[in-house]
C-alpha positions in Angstrom: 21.0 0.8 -0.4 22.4 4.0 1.1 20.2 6.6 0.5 22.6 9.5 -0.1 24.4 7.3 -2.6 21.0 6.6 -4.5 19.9 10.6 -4.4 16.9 9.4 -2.4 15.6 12.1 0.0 16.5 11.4 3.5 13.2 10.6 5.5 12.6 10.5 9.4 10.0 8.0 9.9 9.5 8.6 14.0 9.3 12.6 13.5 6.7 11.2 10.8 4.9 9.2 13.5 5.0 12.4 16.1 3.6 14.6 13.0 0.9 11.7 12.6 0.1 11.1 16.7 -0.4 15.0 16.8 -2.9 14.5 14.2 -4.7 11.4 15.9 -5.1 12.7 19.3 -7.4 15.3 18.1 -10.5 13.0 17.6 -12.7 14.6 14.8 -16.0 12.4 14.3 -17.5 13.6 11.5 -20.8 14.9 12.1 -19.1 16.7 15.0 -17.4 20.0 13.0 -16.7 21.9 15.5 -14.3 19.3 16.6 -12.8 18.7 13.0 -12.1 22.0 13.2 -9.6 21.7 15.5 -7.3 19.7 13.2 -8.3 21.8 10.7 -7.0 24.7 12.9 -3.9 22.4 13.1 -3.2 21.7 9.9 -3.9 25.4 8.6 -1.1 26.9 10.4 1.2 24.0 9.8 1.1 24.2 5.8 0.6 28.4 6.2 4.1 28.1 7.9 5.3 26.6 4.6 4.8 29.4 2.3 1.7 27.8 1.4 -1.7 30.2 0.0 -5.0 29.2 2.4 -8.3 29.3 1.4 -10.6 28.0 3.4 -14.3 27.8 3.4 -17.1 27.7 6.0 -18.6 24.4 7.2 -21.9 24.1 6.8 -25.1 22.0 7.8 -23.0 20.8 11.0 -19.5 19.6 9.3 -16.4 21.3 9.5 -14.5 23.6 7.0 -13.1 23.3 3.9 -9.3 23.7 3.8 -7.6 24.4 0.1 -3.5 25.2 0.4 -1.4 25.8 -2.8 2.1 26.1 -3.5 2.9 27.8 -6.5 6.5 28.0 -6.3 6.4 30.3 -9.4 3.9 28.4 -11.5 1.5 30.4 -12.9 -2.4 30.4 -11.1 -4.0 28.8 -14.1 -1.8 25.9 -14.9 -2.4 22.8 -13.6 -0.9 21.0 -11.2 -1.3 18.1 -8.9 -3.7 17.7 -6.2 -3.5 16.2 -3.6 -6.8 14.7 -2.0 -7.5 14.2 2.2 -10.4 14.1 4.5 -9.7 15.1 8.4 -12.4 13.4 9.7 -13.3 10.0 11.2 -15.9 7.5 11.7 -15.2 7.1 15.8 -16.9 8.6 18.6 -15.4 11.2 20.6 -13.9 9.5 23.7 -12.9 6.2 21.7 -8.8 7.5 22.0 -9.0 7.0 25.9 -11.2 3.6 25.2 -11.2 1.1 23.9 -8.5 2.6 20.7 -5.9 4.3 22.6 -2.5 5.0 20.5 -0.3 2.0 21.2 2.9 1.5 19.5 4.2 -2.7 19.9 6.4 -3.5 17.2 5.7 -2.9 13.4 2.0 -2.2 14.7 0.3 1.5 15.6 -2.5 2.1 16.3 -5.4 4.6 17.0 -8.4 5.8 15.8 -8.3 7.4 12.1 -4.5 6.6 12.3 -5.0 4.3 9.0 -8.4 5.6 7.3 -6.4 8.7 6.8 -4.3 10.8 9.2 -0.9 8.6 8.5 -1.7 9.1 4.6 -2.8 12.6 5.2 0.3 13.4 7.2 2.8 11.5 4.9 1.4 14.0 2.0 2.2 16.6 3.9 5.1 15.8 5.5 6.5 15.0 1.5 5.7 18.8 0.8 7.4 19.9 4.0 10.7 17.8 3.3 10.5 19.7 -0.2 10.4 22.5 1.1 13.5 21.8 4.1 15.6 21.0 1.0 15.0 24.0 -0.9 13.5 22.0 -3.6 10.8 22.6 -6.1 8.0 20.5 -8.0 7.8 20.5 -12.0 4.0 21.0 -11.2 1.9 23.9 -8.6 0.8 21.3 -5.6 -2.5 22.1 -4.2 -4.1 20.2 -1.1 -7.7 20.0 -0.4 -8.6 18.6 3.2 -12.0 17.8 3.3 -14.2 17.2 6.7 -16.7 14.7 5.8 -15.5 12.4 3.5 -17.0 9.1 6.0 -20.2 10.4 5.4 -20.3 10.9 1.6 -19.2 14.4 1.0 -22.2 16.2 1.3 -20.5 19.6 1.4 -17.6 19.0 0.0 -18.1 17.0 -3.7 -19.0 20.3 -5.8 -15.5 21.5 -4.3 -13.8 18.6 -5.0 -14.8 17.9 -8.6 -14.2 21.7 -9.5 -10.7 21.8 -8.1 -10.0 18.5 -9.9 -11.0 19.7 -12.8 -7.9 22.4 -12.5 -5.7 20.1 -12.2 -3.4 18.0 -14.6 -3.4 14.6 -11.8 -4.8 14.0 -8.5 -3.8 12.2 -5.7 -5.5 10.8 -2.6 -4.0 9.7 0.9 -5.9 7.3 1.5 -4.6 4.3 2.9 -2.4 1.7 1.2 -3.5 -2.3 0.9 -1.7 -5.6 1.7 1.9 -4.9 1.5 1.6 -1.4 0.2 -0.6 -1.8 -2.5 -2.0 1.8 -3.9 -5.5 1.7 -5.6 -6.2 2.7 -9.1 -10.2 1.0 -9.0 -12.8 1.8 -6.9 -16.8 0.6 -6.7 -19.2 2.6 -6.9 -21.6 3.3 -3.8 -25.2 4.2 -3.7 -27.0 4.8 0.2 -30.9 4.8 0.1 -33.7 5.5 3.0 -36.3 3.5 2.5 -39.7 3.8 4.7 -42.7 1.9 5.4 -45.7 4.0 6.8 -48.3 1.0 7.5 -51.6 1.2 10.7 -50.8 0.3 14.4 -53.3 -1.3 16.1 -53.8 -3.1 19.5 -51.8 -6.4 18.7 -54.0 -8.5 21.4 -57.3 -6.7 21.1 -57.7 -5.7 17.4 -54.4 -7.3 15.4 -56.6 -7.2 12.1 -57.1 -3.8 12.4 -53.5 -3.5 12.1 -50.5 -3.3 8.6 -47.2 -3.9 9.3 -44.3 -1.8 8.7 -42.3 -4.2 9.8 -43.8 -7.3 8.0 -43.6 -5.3 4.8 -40.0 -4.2 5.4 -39.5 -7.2 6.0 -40.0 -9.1 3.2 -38.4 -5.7 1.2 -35.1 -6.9 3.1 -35.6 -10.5 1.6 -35.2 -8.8 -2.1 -33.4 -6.2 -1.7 -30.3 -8.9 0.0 -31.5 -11.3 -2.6 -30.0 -8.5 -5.4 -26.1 -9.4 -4.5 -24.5 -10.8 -7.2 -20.6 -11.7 -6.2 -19.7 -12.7 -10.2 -20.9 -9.3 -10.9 -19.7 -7.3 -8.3 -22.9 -6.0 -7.0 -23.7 -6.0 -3.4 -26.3 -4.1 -1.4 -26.5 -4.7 2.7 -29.1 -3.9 4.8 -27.0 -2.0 7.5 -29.7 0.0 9.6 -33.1 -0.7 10.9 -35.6 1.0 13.0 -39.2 0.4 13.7 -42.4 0.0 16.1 -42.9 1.4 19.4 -44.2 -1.9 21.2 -44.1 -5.6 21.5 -47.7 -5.3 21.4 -48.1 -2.7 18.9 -48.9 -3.4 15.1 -45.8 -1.6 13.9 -46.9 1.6 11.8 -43.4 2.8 10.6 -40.3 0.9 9.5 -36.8 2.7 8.4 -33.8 1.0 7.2 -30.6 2.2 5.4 -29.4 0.2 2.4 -25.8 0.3 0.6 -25.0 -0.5 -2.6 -21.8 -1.4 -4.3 -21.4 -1.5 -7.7 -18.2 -1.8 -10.4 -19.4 -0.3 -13.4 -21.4 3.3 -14.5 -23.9 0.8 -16.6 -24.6 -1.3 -13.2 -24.7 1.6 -10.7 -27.3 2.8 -13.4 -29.4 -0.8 -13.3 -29.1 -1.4 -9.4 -30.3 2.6 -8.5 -32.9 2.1 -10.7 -34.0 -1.1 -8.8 -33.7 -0.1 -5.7 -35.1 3.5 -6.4 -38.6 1.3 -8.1 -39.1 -0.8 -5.6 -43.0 -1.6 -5.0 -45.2 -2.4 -1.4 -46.1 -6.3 -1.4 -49.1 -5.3 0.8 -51.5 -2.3 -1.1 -52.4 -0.9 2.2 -48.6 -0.1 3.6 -47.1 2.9 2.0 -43.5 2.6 0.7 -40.8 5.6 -0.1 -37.4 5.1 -1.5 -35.0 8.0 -0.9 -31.2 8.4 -1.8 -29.5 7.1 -4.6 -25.5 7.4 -6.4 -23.1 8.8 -3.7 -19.8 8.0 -5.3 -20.0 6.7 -9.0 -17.3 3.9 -9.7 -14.0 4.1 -11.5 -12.4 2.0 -13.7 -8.4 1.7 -14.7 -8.2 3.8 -17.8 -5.4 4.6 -19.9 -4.6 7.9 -17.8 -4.6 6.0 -14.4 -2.5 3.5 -15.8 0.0 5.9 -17.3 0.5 7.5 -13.5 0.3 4.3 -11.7 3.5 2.9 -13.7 5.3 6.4 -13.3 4.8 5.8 -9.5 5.8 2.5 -9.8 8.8 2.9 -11.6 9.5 5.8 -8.9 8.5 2.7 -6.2 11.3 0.8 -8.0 13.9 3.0 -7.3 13.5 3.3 -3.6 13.4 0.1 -3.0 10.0 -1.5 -3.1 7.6 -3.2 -5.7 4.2 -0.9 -6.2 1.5 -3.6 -7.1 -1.9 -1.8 -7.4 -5.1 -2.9 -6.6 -9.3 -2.2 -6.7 -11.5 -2.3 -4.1 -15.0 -2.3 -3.1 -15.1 0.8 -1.0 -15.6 4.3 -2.0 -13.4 7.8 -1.8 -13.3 11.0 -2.7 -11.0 9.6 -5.5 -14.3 8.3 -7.0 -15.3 12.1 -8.0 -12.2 12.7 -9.4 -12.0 9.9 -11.7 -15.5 10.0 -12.8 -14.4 13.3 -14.4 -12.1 12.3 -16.2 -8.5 13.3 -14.0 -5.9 10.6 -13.7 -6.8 9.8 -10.0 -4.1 7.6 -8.3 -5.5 6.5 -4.6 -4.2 4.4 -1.7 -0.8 6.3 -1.6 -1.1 6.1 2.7 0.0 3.7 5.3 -0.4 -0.1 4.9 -2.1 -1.5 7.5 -5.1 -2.6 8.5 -8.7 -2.5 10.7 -10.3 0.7 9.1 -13.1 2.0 10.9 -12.7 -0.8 13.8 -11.5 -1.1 17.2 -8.2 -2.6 15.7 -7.3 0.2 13.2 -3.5 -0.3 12.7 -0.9 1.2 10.5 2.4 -0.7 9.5 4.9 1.3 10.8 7.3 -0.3 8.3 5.2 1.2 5.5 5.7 5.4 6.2 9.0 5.7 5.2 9.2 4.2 1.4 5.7 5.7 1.2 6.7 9.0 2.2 9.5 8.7 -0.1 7.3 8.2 -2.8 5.6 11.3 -2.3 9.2 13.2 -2.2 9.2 11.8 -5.7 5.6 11.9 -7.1 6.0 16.0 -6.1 9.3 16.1 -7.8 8.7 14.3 -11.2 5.4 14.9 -12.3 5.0 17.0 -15.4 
């Protein structure tokens, strides 16, 4: 289809993928905010350049900042518009772009770490805005873009933000990346992390072992239940992930620490499981036991607002070229916040590829260009 004949905005997927590298090659772990910064630095002066209004807000308890950029284009400041949801950071460790996750381009296939889980999405967004903008083109709707740096670690600073600026807004959507063949996301689970400790007795494991209570032992058969609670037909899963304890082989363990995850599907299940996990009880009366943590991310369903967006963008899908199946998924995003109150939330609307937070993290190079189009398009039909 030629794409001046079709009205369809004229894309450049490789000045897409040097917008995206740029990105990338600034590594931003999140605990480290001084370093998300540095994209955030980026990324400020990029969208500024654009006519775009910056507010940005301090980091605090070790993350970065907050970085909030509207484009009015007229609208007035109370109506709502769309937003448009990112987070700059990334689960890798500074260093991990020179090895082992280098950028490599071979084929169809980039890679690099964060490139899929969301610098390609995050970029795309912007780069939609930025073609707007080139064309001397308008949205219907005020855009605003929130880029958030901590979303790998549950949003600590940034949730409050994030459900008060959806709350301004008429839709909301989030770059995060798209599924098996482009595929966005319109349901997420829910996630719940708990700390749960053990405090038992050490004691001389060869001289006076039944002087001793072990953490460990204890934790142990906590591990056995708490594993025990997955139920597939349900949804429900909960993984032991972490685990810490002892100080010797021949040391009665006094302390055990592990970290437990829990997915859930529905608000009545998150509701049942936290309250589970959150009651647990000590097999052994003279070990102590503390449960910590509980919802994260509450889960969110396909209602009748999600749907209503999902088949606008799909029909928008439709005429570029390409089929917009959606999909859910078991793991958590900011997009979870926004749905839960009550804002048509469309996710996924990034990169296809594949190997999020792993040493194979690919986008589909393929997959930037009809998604980027559909962001051109999103921006210039919503009402």
């Amino acid at each position: 289809m030629d794409e001046k004949a079709s009205n369809q905005p004229v894309i450049d997927p490789e000045e897409i993928l040097e917008g995206i590298k740029t990105w990338v090659d600034i590594e931003t772990p999140s605990h480290l905010g001084e370093e998300v910064n540095k994209l955030v630095d980026v990324v400020e002066k990029s969208i500024q350049a654009l006519g775009a209004e910056i507010v940005r807000v301090p980091g605090r308890d070790g993350y970065g900042d907050i970085l909030k950029a509207r484009t009015s284009w007229g609208h007035p400041n109370e109506e709502k518009g769309i937003l448009v949801l990112s987070h700059l950071d990334t689960v890798h460790p500074m260093g991990i772009i020179d090895d082992p996750l280098p950028w490599k381009r071979e084929g169809d296939h980039v890679q690099g770490p964060g490139i899929y889980d969301m610098k390609a999405g995050a970029h795309m967004a912007y780069y939609a805005y930025q073609h707007l903008v080139r064309q001397g083109k308008t949205s219907k709707l005020p855009i605003t873009f929130l880029y958030v740096p901590e979303e790998e670690v549950g949003s600590p600073t940034s949730q409050a933000m994030i459900e008060d600026e959806a709350k301004k807004h008429k839709y909301v959507l989030v770059t995060e990346p798209a599924r098996d063949g482009n595929k966005c996301v319109t349901e997420r689970k829910g996630a719940a992390r708990f700390e749960i400790r053990t405090t038992g007795r050490q004691a001389h494991s060869g001289l006076r072992h039944q002087d001793g209570r072990s953490a460990i032992l204890e934790m142990a058969r906590q591990i056995v239940d708490i594993e025990a609670m997955t139920d597939y037909e349900k949804g429900i899963t909960l993984n032991v992930g972490e685990i810490q304890g002892g100080t010797g082989v021949n040391v009665v363990p006094g302390e055990c620490v592990i970290g437990v995850d829990l997915r859930m599907p529905t608000p009545a299940l998150a509701e049942e499981y936290v309250d589970k996990i959150l009651n647990l009880k000590a097999y052994n009366p003279d070990v102590e036991l503390e449960v910590t943590g509980g919802l994260n991310r509450p889960p969110y369903k396909k209602d009748e607002g999600i749907t209503a967006l999902y088949e606008h963008a799909r029909g928008l899908a439709a005429e570029i070229g390409f089929d917009l199946q959606d999909t859910a998924t078991g793991g958590g995003s900011d997009g979870n916040f926004t749905a839960a109150v009550g804002v048509p939330t469309l996710d996924g609307l990034g990169a296809d590829g594949h190997g999020a937070h792993t040493l194979d993290e690919t986008i589909y190079f393929s997959s930037i260009e009809p998604m980027t189009k559909l962001w051109v398009r999103l921006f210039e039909t919503l009402e």
